[in-house]
C-alpha positions as CSV (number, residue, x, y, z in Angstrom):
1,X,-3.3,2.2,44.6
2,X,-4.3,-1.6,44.7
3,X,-6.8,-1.1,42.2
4,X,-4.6,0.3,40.5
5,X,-1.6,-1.8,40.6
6,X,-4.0,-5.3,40.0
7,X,-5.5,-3.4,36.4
8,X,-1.5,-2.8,35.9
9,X,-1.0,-6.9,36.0
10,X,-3.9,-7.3,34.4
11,X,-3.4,-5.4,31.0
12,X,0.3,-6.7,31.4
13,X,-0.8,-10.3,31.9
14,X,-3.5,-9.5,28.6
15,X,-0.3,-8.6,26.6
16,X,2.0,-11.0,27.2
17,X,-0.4,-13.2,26.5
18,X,-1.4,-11.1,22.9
19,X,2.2,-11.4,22.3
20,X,2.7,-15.0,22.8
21,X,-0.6,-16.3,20.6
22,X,1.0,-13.9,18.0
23,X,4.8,-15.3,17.9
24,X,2.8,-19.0,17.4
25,X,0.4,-17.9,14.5
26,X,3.7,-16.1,12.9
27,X,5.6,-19.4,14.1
28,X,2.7,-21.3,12.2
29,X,2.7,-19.3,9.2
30,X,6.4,-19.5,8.5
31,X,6.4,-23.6,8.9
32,X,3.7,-23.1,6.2
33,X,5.4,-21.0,4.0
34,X,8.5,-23.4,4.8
35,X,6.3,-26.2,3.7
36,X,5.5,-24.4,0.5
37,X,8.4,-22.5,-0.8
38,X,9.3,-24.9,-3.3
39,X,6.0,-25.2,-5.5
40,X,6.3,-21.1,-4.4
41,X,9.8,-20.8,-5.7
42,X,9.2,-22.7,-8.9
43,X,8.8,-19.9,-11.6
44,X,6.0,-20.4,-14.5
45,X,7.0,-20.5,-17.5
46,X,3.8,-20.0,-20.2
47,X,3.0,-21.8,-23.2
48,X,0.3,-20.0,-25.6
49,X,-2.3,-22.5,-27.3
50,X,-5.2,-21.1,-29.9
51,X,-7.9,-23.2,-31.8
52,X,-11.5,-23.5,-32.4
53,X,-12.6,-24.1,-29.0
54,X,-16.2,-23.0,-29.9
55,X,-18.7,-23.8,-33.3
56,X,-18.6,-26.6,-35.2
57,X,-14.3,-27.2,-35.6
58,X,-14.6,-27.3,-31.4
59,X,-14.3,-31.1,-31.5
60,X,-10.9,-30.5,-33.5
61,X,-9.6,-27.5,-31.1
62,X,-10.6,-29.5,-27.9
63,X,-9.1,-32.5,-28.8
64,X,-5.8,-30.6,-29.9
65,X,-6.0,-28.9,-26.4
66,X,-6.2,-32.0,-24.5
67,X,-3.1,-33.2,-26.4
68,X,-1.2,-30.4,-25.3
69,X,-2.4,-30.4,-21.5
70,X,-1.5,-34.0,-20.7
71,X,2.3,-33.1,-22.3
72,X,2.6,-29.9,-20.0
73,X,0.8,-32.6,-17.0
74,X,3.5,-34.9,-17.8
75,X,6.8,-32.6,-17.8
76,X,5.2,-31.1,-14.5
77,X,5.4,-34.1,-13.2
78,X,9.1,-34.7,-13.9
79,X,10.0,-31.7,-11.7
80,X,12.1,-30.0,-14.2
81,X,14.5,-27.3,-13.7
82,X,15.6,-24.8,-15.8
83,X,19.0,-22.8,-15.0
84,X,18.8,-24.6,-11.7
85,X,15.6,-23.5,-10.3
86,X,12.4,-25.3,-10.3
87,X,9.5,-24.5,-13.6
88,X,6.1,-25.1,-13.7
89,X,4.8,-25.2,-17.2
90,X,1.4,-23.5,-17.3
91,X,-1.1,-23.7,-20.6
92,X,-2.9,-20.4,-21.5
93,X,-5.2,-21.1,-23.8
94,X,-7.6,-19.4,-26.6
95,X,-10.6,-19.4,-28.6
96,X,-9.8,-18.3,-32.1
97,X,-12.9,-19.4,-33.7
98,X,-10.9,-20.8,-36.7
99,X,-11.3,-17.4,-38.3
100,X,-8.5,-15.5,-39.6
101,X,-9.4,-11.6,-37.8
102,X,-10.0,-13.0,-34.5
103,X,-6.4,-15.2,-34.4
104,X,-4.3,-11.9,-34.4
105,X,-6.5,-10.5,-31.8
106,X,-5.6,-13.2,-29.8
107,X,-2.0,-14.0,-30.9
108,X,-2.0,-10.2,-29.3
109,X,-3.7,-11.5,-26.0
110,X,-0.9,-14.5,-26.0
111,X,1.7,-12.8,-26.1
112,X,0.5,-9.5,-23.9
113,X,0.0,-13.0,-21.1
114,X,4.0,-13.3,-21.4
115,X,4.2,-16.4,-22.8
116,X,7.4,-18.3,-23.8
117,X,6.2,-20.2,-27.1
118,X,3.4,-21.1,-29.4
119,X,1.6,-24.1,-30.2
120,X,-1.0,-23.5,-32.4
121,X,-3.1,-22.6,-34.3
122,X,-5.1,-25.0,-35.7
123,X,-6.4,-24.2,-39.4
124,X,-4.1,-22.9,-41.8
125,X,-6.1,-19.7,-42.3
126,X,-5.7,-18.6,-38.8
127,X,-1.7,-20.3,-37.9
128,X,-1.1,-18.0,-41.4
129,X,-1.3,-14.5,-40.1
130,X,-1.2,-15.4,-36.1
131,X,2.7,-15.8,-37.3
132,X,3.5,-13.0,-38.2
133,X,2.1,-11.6,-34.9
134,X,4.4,-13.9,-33.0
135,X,7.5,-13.9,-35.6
136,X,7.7,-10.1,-34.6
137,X,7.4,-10.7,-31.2
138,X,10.3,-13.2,-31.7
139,X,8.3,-16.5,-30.1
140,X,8.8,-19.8,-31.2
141,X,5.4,-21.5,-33.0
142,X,4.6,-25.1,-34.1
143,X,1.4,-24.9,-35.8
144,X,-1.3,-28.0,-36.7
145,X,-1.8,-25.5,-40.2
146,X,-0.7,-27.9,-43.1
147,X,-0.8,-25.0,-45.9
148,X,2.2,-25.1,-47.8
149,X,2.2,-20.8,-47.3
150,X,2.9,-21.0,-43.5
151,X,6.5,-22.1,-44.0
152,X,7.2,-20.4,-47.0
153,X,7.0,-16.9,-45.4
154,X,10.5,-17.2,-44.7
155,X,9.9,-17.0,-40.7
156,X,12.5,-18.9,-39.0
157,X,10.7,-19.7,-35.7
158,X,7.7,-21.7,-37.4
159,X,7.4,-25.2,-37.5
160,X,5.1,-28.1,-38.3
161,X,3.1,-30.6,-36.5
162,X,1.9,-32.5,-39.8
163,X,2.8,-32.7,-43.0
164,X,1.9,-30.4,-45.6
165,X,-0.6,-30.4,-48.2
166,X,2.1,-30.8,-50.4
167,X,3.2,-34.1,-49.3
168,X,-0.9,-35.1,-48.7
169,X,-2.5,-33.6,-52.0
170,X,0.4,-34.9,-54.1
171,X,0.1,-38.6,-52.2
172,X,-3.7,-38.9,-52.2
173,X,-3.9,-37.5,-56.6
174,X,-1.5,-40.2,-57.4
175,X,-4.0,-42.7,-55.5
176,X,-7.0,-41.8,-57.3
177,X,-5.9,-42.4,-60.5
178,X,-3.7,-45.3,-60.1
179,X,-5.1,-46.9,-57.3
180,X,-8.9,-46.3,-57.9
181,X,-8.4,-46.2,-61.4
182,X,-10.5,-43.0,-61.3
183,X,-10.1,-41.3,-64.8
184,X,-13.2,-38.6,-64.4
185,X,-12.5,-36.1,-61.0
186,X,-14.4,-33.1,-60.2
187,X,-12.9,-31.2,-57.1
188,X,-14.6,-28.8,-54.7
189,X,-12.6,-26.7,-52.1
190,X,-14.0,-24.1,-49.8
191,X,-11.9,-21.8,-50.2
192,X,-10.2,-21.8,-46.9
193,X,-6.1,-21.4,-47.0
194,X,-6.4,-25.4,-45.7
195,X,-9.3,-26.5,-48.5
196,X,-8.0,-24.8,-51.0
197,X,-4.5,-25.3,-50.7
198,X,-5.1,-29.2,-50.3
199,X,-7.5,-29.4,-53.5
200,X,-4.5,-27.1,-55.4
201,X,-2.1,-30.2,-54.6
202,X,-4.5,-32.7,-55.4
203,X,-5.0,-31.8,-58.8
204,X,-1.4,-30.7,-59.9
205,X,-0.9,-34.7,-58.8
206,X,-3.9,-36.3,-60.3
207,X,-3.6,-34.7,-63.5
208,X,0.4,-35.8,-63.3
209,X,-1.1,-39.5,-62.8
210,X,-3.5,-39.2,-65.9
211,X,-6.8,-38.5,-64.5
212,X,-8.8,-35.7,-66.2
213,X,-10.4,-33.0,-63.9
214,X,-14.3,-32.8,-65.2
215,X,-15.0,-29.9,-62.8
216,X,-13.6,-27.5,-60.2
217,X,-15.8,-25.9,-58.5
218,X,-15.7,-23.9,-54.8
219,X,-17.8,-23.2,-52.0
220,X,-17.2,-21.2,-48.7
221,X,-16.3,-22.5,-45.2
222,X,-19.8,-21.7,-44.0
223,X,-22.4,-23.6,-47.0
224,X,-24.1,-26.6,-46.0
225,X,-26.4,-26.4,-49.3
226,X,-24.0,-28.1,-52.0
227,X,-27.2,-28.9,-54.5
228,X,-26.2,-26.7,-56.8
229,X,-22.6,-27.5,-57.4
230,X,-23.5,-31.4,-57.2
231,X,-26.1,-31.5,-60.1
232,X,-23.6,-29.4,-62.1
233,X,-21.1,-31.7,-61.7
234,X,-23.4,-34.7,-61.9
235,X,-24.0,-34.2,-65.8
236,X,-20.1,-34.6,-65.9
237,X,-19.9,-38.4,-64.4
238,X,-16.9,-38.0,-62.3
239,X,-15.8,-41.2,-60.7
240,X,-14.4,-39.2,-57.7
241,X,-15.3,-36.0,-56.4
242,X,-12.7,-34.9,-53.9
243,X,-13.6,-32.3,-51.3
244,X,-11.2,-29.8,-49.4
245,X,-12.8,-28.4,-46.4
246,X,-14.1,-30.1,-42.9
247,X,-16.1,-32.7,-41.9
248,X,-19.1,-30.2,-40.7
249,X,-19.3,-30.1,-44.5
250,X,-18.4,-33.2,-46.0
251,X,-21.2,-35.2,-44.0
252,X,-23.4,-32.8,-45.5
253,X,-22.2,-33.1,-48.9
254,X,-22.2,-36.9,-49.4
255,X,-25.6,-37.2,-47.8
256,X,-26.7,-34.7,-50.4
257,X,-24.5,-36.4,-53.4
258,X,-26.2,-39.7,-52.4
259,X,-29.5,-37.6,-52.6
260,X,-29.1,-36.5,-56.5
261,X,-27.8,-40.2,-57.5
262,X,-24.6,-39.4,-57.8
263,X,-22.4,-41.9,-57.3
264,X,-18.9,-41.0,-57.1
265,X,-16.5,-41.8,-54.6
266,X,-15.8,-39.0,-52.0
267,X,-12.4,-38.5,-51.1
268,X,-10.9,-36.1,-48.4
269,X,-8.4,-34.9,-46.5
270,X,-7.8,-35.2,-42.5
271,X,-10.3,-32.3,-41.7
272,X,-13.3,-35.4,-43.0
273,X,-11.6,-38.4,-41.0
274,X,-13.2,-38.4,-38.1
275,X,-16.5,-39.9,-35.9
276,X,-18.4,-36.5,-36.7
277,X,-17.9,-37.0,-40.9
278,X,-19.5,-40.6,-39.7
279,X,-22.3,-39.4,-37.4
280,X,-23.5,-36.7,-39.7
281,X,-23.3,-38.8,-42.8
282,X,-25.1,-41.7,-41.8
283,X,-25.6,-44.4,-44.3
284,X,-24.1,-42.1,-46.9
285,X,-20.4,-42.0,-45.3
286,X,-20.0,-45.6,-46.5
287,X,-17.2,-46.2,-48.9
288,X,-15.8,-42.3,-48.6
289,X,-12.1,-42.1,-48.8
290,X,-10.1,-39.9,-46.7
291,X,-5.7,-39.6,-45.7
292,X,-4.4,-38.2,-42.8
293,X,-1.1,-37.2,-42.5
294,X,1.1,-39.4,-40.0
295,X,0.1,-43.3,-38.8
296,X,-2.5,-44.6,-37.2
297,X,-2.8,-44.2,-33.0
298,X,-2.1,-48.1,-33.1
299,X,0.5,-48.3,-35.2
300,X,2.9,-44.8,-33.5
301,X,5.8,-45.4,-32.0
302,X,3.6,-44.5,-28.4
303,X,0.5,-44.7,-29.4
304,X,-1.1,-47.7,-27.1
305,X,0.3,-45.9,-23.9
306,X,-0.6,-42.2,-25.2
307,X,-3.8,-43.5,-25.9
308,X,-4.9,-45.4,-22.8
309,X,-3.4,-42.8,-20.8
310,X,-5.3,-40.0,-22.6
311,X,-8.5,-42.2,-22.4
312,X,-8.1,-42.1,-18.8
313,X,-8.1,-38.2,-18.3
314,X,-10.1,-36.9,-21.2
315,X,-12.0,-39.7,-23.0
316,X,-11.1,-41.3,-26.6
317,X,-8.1,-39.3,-28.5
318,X,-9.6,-36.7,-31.4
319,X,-7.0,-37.3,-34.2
320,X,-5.0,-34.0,-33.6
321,X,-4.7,-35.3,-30.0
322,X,-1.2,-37.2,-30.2
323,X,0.2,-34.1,-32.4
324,X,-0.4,-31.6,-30.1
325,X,1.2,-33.8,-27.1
326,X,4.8,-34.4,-29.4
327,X,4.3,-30.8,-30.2
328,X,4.1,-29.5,-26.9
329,X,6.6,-31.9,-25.5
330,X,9.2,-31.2,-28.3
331,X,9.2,-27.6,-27.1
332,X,9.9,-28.3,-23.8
333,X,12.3,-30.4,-24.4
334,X,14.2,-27.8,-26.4
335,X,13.9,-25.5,-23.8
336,X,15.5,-27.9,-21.6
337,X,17.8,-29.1,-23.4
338,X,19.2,-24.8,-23.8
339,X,18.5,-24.5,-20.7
340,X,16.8,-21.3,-20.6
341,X,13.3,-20.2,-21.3
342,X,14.3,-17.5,-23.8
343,X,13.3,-18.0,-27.2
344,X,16.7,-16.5,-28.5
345,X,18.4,-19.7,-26.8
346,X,16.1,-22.6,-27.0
347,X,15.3,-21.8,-31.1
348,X,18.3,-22.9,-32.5
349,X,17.7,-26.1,-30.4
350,X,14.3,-26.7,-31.2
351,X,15.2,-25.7,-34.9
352,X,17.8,-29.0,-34.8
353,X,15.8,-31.2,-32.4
354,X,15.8,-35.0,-33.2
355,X,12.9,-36.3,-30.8
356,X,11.3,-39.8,-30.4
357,X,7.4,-38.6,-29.9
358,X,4.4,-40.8,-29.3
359,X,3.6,-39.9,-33.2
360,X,7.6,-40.6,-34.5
361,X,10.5,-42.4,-33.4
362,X,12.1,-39.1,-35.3
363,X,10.9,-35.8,-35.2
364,X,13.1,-32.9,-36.5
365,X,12.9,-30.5,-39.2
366,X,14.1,-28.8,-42.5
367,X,15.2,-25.5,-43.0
368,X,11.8,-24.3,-43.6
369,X,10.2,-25.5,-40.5
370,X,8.7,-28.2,-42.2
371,X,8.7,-32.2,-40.7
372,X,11.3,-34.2,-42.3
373,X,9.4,-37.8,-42.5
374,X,5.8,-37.6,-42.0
375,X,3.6,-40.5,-43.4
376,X,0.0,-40.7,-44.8
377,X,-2.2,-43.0,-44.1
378,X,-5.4,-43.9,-46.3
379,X,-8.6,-44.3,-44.7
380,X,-12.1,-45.8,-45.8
381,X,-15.4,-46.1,-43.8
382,X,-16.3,-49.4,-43.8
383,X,-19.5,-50.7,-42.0
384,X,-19.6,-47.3,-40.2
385,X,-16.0,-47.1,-39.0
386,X,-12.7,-46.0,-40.4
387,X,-10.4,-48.5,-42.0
388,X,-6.8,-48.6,-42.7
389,X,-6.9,-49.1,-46.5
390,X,-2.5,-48.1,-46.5
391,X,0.1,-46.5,-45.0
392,X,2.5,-44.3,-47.3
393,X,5.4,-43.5,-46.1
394,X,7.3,-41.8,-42.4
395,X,9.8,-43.1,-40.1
396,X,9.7,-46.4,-38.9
């Protein structure tokens, strides 16, 4: 009966104690989850990115990314609240190779993530029909594309980052011919909704100038033997030869016209502007003329503290870097400003926004979805490195 009654107190004793450790680890847990419920509470709220992350436009996409995660880093780090409850904004982000087929396949994997806007895409031949894809899913989109089509679908939740080709071609044709003097232009596109569309406006303005087009010819997004189309348009003694496409192409193509003795001027748009035109030129990148929509980093409205803060995190800005942060912040901002994450409610604000970016002191836009003031800005390589030659327009 002892024996019996002293296992009795034991497994009693055993219990009590069981019981006890398990009241303090449930006592410990919910001080944790305590501790935690805000950053737990907060709801996420999605924003969909696509660009070339991969081949050779990745230096573009990546540098576009990094744009748009330091703008989500910084509203995160305001703490914002949205119909009184905490948000986290969170980037989801994809690879759309810069090719057309694979940007609806992944407009499709954007929106099946839940997000609650666009930015993106990069090219104009992939923002083009990824539109559509968000348009009828009823998700806001501000796009890098600068094809004059993307805004003229009629879709009413599309906007702008740059300027069009429009404003660029039309700006960078009158230069040629009354700044250059150039009277003899031969133009090559490659064929691309963005190189094609650019060279289109280009021309219309040149020929509006005076100048006389000696050749248009084309290539495809994917050449990087231009021989061919050079010596043709060699016999013709153009003074310029303007060139729509990237600069994976362009470096190629000015080494090779340098090869043949042809001595034109090369002049470009944006997609050519950059370090990678200048590394795989070499030599042969001196004097080439290229614009890019907006101002230069130094000369934006926010551009020395964007910059050394993006230094900081990611390394030196690409140049679609700033327009991806106003981008990004811009829609934030509108979704703030409604109050509410649904597109239905924050469109008509973001549609009448007036925001001072890091790229503008003033960014809003038309009816279309279009930028209402965007400069250019005229760029030659000099010694190796891009100089200012003139800024053309924007708001000041």
């Amino acid at each position: 009966m002892t024996r019996h009654l002293s296992q009795f107190l034991v497994s009693a004793l055993g219990l009590a104690v069981a019981l006890t450790a398990c009241s303090s680890k449930q006592e410990e847990a919910g001080q944790a989850g305590a501790a935690s419920a805000p950053g737990a509470a907060a709801q996420i709220v999605k924003i969909g990115f696509a660009a070339p992350l991969t081949g050779p436009q990745a230096h573009y996409g990546k540098g576009y990314q990094n744009g748009v995660q330091l703008a989500i880093d910084d509203a995160n780090a305001a703490k914002p609240t949205i119909a009184g409850k905490p948000v986290i904004f969170q980037l989801v982000a994809e690879d759309d190779m810069a090719d057309p087929k694979t940007a609806t396949q992944v407009a499709q994997r954007i929106l099946d993530a839940g997000v609650a806007g666009m930015i993106g895409h990069f090219n104009s031949g992939t923002s083009i029909p990824a539109s559509k894809v968000y348009a009828d899913a009823g998700i806001p989109q501000i796009a890098m594309a600068t094809a004059p089509t993307l805004t003229q679908q009629g879709i009413k939740s599309v906007f702008r980052s740059l300027t069009s080709d429009i404003q660029q071609g039309s700006v960078m044709g009158q230069y040629v011919v009354e700044k250059l003097k150039a009277k003899k232009i031969a133009i090559i596109d490659d064929r691309t909704a963005y190189g094609q569309g650019l060279a289109d406006e280009f021309e219309k303005a040149a020929k509006t100038a005076g100048g006389n087009i000696v050749s248009r010819e084309f290539t495809n997004d994917k050449a990087s033997d231009f021989m061919a189309i050079l010596t043709s348009i060699k016999g013709k003694k153009p003074e310029v030869v303007f060139f729509g496409g990237t600069d994976a192409q362009s470096g190629p193509l000015v080494k090779q016209m340098r090869q043949i003795g042809l001595k034109a001027t090369l002049v470009s748009g944006e997609m050519t502007r950059s370090d990678t035109f200048v590394k795989l030129a070499g030599d042969a990148a001196e004097g080439t003329i290229a614009s890019m929509a907006g101002m230069p980093l130094a000369q934006m409205p926010g551009g020395a503290d964007f910059e050394k803060r993006f230094t900081a995190r990611f390394g030196e800005p690409e140049i679609y870097s700033p327009y991806g942060y106003d981008s990004t912040r811009v829609m934030i901002a509108a979704m703030l400003k409604a109050d509410s994450i649904e597109p239905a409610k924050y469109l008509p604000i973001l549609a009448g926004i007036n925001y001072a970016g890091v790229t503008s002191p003033k960014i809003s836009y038309d009816a279309k979805g279009d930028l209402e003031s965007g400069g250019i800005t005229v760029y030659k390589v000099t010694a190796g490195k891009w100089e200012v030659l003139e800024s053309i327009g924007g708001a000041q």
